[in-house]
N, CA and C atoms as a LAMMPS dump frame, in Angstrom:
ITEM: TIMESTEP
0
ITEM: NUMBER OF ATOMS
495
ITEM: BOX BOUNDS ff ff ff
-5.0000000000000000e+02 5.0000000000000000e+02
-5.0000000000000000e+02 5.0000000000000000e+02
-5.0000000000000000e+02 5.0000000000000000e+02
ITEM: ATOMS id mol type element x y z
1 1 1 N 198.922 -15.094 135.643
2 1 2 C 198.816 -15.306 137.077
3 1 3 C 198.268 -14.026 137.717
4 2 1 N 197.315 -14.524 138.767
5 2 2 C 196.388 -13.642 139.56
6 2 3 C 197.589 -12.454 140.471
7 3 1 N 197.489 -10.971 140.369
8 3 2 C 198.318 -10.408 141.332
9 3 3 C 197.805 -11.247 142.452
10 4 1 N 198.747 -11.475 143.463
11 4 2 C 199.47 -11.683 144.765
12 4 3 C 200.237 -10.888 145.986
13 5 1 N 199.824 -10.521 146.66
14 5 2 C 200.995 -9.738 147.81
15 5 3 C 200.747 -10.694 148.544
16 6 1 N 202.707 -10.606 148.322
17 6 2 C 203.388 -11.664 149.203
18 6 3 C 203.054 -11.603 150.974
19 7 1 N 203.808 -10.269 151.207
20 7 2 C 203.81 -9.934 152.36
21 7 3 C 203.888 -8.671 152.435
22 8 1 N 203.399 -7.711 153.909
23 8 2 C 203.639 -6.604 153.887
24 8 3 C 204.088 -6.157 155.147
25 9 1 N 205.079 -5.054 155.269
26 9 2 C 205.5 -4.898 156.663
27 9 3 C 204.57 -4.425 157.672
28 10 1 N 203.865 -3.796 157.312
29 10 2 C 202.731 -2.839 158.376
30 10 3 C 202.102 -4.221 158.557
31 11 1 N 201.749 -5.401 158.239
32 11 2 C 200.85 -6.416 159.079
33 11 3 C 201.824 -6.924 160.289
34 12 1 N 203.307 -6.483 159.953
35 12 2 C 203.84 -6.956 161.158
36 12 3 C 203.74 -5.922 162.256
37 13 1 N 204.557 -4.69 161.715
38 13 2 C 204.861 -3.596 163.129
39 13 3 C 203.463 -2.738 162.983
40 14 1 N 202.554 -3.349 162.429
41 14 2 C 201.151 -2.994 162.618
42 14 3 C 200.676 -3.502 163.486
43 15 1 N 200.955 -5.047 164.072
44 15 2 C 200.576 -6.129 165.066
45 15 3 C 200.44 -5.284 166.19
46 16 1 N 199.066 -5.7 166.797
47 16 2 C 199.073 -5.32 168.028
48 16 3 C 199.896 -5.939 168.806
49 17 1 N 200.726 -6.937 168.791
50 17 2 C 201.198 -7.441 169.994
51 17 3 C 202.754 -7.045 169.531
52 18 1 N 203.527 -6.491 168.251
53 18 2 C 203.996 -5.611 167.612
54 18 3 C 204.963 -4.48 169.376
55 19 1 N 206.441 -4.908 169.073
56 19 2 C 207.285 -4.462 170.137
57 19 3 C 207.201 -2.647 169.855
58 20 1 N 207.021 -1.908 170.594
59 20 2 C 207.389 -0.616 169.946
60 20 3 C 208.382 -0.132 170.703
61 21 1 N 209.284 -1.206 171.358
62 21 2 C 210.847 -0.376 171.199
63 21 3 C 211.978 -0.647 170.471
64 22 1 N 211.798 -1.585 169.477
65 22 2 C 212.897 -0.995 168.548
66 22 3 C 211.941 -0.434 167.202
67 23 1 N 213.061 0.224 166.082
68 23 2 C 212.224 0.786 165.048
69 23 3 C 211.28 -0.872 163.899
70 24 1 N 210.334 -0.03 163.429
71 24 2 C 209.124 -0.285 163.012
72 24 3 C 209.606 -1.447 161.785
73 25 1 N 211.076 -0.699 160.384
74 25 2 C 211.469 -1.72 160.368
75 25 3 C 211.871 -2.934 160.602
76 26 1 N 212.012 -3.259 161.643
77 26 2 C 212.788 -4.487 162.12
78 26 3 C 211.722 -5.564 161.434
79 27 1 N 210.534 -5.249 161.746
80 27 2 C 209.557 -5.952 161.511
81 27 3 C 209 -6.861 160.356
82 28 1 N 210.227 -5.896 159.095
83 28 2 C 210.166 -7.313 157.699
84 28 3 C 211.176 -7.181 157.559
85 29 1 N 212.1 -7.529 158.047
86 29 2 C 213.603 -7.952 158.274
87 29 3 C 213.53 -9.332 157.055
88 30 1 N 212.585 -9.924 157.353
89 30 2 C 212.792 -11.141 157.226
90 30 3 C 211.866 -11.121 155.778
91 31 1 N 210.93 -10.265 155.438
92 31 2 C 210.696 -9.868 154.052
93 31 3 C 211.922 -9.302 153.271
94 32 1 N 212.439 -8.379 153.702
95 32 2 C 213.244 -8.141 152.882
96 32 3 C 214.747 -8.781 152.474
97 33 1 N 214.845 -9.62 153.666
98 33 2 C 216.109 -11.218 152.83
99 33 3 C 215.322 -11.745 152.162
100 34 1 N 214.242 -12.047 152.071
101 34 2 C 213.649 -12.803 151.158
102 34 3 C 213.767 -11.855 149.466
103 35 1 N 213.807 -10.846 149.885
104 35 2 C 213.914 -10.184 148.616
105 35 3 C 214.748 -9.775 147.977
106 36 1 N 215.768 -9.581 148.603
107 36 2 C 217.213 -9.454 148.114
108 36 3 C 217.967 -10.977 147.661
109 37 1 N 217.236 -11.76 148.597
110 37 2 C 217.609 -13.569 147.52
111 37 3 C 217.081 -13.178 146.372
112 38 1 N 215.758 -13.03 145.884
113 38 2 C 215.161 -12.978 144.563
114 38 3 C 216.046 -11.626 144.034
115 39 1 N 216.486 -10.565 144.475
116 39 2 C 216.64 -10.204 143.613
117 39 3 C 218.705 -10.636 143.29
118 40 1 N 219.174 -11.246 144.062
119 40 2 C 220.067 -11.629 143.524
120 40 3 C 220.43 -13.164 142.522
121 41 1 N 219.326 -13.705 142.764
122 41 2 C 218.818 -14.909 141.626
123 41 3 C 217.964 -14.333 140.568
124 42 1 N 217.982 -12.596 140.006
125 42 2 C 217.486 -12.23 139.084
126 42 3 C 215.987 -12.804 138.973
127 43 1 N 215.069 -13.056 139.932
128 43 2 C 213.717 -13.276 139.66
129 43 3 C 212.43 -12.307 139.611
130 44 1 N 213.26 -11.138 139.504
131 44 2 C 212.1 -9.574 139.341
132 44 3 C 211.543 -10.082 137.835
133 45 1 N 210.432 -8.958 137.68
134 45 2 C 209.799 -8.965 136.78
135 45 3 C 210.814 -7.744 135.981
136 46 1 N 210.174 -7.777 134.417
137 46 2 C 210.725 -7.101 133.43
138 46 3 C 210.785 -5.631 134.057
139 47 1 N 209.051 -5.277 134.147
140 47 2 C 208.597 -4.453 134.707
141 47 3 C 209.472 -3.657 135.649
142 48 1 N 209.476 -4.425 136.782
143 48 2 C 210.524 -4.112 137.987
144 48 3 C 211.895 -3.76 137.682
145 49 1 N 212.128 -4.252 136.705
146 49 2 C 213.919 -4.124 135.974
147 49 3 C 213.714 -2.54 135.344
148 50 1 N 212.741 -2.706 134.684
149 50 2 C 212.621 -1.306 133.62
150 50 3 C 212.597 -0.162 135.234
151 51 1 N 211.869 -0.268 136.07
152 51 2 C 211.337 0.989 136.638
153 51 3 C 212.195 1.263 137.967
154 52 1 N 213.577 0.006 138.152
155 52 2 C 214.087 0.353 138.925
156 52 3 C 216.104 0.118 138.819
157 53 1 N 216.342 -0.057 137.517
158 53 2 C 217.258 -0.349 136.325
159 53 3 C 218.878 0.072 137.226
160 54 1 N 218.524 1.913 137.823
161 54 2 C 219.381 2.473 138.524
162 54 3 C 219.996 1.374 139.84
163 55 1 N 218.662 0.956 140.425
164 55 2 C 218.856 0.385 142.191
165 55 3 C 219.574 -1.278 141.92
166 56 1 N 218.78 -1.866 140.862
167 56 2 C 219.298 -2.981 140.861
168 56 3 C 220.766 -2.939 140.088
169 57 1 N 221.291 -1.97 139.723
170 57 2 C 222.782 -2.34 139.368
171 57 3 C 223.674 -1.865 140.518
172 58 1 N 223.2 -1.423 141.269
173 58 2 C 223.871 -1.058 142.523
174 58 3 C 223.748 -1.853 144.036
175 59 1 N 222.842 -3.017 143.238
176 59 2 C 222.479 -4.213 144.236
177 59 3 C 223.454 -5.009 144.617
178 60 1 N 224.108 -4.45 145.891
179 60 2 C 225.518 -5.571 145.933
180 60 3 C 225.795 -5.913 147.356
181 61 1 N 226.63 -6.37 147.81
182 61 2 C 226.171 -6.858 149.842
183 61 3 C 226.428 -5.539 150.425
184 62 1 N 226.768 -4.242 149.927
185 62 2 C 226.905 -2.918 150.949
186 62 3 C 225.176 -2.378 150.416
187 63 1 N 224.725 -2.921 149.646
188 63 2 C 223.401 -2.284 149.48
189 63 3 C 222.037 -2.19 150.562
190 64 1 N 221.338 -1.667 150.988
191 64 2 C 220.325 -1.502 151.663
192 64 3 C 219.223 -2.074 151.126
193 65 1 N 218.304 -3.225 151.247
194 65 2 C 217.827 -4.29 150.765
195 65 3 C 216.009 -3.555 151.224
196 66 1 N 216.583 -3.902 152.77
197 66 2 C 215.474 -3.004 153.742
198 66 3 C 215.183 -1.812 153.224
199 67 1 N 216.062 -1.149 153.013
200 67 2 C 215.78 0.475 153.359
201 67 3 C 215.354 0.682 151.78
202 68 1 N 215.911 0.071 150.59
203 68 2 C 215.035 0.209 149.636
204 68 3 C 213.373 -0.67 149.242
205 69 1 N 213.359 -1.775 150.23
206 69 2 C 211.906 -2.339 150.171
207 69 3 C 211.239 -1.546 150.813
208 70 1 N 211.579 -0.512 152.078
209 70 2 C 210.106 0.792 152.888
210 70 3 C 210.449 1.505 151.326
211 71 1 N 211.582 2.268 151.078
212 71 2 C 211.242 3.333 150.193
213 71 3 C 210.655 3.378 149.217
214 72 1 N 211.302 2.665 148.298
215 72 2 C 210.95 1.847 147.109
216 72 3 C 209.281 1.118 146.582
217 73 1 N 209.078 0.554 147.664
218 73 2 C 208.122 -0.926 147.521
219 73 3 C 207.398 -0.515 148.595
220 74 1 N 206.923 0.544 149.248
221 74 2 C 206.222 0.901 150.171
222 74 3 C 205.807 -0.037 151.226
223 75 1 N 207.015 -1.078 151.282
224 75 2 C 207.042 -2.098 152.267
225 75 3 C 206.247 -3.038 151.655
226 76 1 N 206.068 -3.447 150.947
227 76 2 C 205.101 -4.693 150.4
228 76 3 C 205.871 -5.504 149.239
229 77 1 N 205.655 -6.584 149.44
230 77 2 C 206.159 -7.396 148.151
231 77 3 C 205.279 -8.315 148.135
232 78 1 N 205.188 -8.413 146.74
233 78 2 C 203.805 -8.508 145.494
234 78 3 C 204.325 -9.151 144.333
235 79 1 N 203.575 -9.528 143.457
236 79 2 C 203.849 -10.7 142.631
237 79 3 C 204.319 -9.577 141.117
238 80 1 N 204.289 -8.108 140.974
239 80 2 C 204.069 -7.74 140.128
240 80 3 C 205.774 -7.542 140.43
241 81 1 N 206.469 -7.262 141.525
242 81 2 C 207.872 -7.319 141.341
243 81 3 C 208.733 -8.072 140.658
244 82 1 N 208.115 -9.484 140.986
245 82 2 C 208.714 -10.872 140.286
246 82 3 C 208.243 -11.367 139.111
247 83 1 N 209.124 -12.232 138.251
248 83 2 C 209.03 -12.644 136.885
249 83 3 C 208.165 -14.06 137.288
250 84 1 N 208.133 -14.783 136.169
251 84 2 C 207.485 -16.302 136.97
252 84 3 C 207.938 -17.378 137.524
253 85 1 N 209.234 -17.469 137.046
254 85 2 C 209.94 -17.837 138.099
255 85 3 C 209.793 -17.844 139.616
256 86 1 N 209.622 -16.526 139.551
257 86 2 C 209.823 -15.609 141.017
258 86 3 C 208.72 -16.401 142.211
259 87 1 N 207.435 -15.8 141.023
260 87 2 C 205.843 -16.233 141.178
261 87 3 C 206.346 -17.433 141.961
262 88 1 N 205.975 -18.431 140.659
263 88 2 C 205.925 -19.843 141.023
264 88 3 C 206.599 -20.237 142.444
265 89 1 N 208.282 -19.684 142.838
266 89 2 C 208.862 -20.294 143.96
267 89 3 C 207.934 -19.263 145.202
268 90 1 N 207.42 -17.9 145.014
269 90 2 C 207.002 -17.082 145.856
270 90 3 C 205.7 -17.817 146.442
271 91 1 N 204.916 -18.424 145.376
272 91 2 C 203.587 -18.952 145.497
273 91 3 C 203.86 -20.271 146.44
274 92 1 N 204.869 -20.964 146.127
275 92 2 C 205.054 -22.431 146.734
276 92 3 C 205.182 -22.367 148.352
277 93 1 N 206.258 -21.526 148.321
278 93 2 C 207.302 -21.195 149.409
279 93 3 C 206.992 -19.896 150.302
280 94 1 N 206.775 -19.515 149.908
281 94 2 C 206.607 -18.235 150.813
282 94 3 C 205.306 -18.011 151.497
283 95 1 N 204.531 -17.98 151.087
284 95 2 C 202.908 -18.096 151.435
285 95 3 C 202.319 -18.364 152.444
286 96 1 N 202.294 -19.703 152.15
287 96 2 C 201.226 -20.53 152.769
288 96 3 C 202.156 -21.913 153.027
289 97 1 N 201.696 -21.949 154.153
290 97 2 C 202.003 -23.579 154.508
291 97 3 C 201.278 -24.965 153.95
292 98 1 N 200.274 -24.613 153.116
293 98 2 C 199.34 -25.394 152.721
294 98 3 C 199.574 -26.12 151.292
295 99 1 N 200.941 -25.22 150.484
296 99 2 C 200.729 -25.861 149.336
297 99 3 C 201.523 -26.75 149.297
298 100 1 N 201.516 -27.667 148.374
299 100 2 C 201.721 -29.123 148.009
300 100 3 C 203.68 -29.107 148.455
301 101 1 N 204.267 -27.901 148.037
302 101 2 C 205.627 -28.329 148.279
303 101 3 C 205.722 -27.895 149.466
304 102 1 N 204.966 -26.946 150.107
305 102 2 C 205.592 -26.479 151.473
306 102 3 C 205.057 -27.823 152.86
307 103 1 N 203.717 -28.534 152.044
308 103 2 C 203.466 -30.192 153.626
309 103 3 C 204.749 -30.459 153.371
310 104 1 N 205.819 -30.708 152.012
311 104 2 C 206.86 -31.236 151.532
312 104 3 C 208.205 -31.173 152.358
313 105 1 N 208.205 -30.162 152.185
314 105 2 C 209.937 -29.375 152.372
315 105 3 C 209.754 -28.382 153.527
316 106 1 N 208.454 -27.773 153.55
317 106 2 C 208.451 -26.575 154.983
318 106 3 C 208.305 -25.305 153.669
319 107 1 N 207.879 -23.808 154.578
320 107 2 C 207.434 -23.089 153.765
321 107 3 C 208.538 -21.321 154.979
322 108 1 N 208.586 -20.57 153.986
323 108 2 C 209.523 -19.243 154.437
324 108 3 C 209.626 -19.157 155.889
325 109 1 N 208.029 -18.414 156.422
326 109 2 C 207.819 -18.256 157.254
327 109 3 C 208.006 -19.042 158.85
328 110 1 N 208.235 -20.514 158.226
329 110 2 C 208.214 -21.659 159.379
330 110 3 C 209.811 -21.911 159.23
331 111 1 N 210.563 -21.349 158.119
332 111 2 C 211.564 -21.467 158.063
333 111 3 C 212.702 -20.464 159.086
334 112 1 N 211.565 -19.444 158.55
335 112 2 C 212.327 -18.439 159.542
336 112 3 C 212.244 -18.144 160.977
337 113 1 N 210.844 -18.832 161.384
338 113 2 C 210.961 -19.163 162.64
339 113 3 C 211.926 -20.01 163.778
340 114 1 N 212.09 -20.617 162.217
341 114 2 C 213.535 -22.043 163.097
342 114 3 C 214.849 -21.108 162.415
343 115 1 N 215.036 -20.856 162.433
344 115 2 C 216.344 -19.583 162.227
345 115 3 C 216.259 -18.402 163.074
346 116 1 N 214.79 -17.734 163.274
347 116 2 C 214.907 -17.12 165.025
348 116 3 C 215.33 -18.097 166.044
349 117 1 N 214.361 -19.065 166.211
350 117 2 C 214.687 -19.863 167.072
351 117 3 C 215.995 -20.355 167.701
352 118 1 N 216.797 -20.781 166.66
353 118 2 C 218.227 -20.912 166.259
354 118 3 C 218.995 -19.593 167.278
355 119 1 N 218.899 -18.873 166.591
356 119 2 C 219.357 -17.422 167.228
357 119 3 C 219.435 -17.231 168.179
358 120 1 N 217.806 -17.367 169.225
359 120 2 C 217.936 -17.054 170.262
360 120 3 C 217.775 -18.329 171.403
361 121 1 N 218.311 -19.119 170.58
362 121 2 C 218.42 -20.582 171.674
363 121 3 C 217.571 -20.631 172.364
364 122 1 N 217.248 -20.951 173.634
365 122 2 C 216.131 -21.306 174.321
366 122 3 C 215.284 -20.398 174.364
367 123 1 N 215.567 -19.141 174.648
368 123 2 C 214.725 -18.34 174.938
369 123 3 C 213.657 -18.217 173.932
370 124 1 N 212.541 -18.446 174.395
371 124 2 C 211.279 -18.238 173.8
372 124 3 C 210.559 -16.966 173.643
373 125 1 N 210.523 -16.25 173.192
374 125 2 C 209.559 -14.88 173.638
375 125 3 C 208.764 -14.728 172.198
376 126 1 N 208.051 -13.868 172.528
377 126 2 C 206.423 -13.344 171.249
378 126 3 C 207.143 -12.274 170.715
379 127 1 N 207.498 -12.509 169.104
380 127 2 C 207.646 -11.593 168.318
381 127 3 C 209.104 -11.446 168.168
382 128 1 N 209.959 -12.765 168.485
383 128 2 C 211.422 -12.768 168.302
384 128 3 C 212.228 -12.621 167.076
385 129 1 N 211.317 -12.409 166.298
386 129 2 C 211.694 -12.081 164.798
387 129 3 C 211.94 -10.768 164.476
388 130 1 N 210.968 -9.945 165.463
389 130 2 C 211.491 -8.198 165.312
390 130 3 C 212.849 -7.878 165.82
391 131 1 N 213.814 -8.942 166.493
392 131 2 C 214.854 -8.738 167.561
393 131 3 C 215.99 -9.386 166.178
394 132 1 N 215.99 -10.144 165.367
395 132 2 C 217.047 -10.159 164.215
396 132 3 C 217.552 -9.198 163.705
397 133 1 N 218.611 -9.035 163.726
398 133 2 C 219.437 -8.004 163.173
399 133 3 C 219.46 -8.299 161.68
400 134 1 N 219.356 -7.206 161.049
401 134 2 C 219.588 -6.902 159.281
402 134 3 C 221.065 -6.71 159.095
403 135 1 N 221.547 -7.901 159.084
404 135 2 C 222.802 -8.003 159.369
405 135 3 C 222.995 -8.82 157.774
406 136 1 N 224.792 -8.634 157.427
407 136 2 C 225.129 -9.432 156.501
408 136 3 C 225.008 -11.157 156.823
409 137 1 N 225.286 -11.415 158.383
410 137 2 C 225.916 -12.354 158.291
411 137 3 C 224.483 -13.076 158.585
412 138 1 N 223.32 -12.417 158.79
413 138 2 C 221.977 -12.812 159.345
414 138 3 C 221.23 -13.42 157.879
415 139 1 N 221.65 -12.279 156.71
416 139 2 C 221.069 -13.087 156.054
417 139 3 C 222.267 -13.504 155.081
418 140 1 N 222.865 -14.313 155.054
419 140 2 C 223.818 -15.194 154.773
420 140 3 C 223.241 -16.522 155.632
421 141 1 N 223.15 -16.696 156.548
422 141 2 C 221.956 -17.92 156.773
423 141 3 C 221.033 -17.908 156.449
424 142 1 N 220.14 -17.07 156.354
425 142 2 C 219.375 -17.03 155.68
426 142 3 C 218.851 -17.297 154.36
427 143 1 N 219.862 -17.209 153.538
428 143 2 C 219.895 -17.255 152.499
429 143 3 C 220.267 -18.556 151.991
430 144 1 N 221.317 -19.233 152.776
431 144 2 C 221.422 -20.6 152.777
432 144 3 C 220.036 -21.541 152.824
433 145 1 N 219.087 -20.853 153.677
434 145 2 C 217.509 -21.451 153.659
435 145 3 C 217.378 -21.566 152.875
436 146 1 N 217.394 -20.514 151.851
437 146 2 C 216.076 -20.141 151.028
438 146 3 C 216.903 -20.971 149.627
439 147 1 N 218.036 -20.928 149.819
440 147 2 C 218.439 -21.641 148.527
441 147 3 C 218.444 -22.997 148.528
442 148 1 N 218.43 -23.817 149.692
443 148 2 C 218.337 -25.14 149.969
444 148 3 C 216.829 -25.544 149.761
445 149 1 N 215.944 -24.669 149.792
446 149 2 C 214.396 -24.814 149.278
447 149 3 C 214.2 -24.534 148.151
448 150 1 N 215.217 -23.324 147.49
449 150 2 C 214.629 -23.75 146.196
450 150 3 C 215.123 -24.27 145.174
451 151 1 N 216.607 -25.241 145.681
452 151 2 C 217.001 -26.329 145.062
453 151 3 C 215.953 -27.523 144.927
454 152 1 N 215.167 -27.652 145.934
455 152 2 C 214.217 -28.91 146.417
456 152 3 C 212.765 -28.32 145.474
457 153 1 N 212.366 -27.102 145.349
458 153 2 C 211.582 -26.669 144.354
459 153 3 C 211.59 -26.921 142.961
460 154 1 N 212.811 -26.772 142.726
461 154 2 C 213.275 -26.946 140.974
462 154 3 C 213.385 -28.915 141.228
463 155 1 N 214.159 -29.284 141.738
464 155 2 C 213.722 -30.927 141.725
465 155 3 C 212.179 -31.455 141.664
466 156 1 N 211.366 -30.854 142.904
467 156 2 C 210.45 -31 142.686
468 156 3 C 209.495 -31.025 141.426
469 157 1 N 209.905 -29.701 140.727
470 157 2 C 208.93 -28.895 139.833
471 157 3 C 209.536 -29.978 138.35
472 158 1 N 210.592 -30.422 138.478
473 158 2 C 211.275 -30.875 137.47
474 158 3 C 210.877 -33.108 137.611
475 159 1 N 210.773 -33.57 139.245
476 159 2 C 209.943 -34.57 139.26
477 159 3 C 208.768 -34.785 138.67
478 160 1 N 207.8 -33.407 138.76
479 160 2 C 206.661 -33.37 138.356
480 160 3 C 206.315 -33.053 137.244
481 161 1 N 207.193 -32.808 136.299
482 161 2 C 207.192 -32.699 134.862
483 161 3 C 207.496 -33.877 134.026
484 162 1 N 208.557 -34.71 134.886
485 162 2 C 208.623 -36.17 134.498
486 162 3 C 207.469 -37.188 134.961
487 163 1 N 206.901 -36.858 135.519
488 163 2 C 205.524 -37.697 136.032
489 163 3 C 204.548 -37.366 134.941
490 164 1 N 204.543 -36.218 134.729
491 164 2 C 203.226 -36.037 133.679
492 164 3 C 203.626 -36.504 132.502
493 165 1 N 205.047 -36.569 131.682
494 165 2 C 204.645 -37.461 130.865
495 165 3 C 204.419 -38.912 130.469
């Protein structure tokens, strides 16, 4: 499989329309629950295990998820972090709204919009995703998303293996 970057924070608090009063993190808040799901469903790559062996055994809910995706991962997450597993649900789900499971089920990004949304009840405003707190309990819903999609992924992926034969 072709490298991939998933996402990167500087396209967010890079945004020109990008809040600059709170800090710059806030801005992949929502990258980095996504990454602390994978890495607590063990979907890193070997690679990633070998070169970061120390961080991930110390990966636990007092851990800094964020603060090791700027340090660490120079804010970007990329396909070379994840195993294929990882890939495959990263490629489906996370991406793009376009692929075959996300017309399906919905895709990260639209997910997490209706979980801002959620949050801030009516209020509508541009860029309400930089205003989520990196909170335990923030992504604990969150995470409930992402696992309810990729229960519907593995069904999926597992329908479509019974179809082909």
């Amino acid at each position: 499989m072709a490298y991939v970057t998933y996402d990167k924070a500087k396209w967010h608090w890079g945004a020109e329309t990008a809040p600059t009063d709170i800090p710059q993190e806030n801005g992949a808040t929502h990258i980095a629950f996504f990454f602390r799901w994978c890495m607590e469903r063990k979907l890193y790559s070997k690679d990633f295990a070998a070169d970061f062996a120390d961080d991930i055994a110390r990966m636990d809910d007092s851990f800094d998820y964020r603060g090791f995706f700027f340090r660490d991962m120079d804010g970007v997450l990329d396909s070379d972090a994840l195993n294929a597993a990882g890939k495959a649900f990263a490629k489906a789900y996370y991406t793009t709204g376009r692929t075959k499971f996300a017309k399906t089920h919905g895709w990260y990004l639209q997910d997490y919009d209706d979980f801002v949304a959620h949050k801030f009840g009516d209020k509508n405003f541009d860029n309400a995703y930089f205003y989520i707190e990196n909170s335990p309990q923030n992504y604990a819903e969150v995470k409930q998303i992402i696992d309810r999609r990729y229960e519907e992924f593995l069904e999926a992926k597992k329908a479509s293996k019974s179809a082909d034969k």
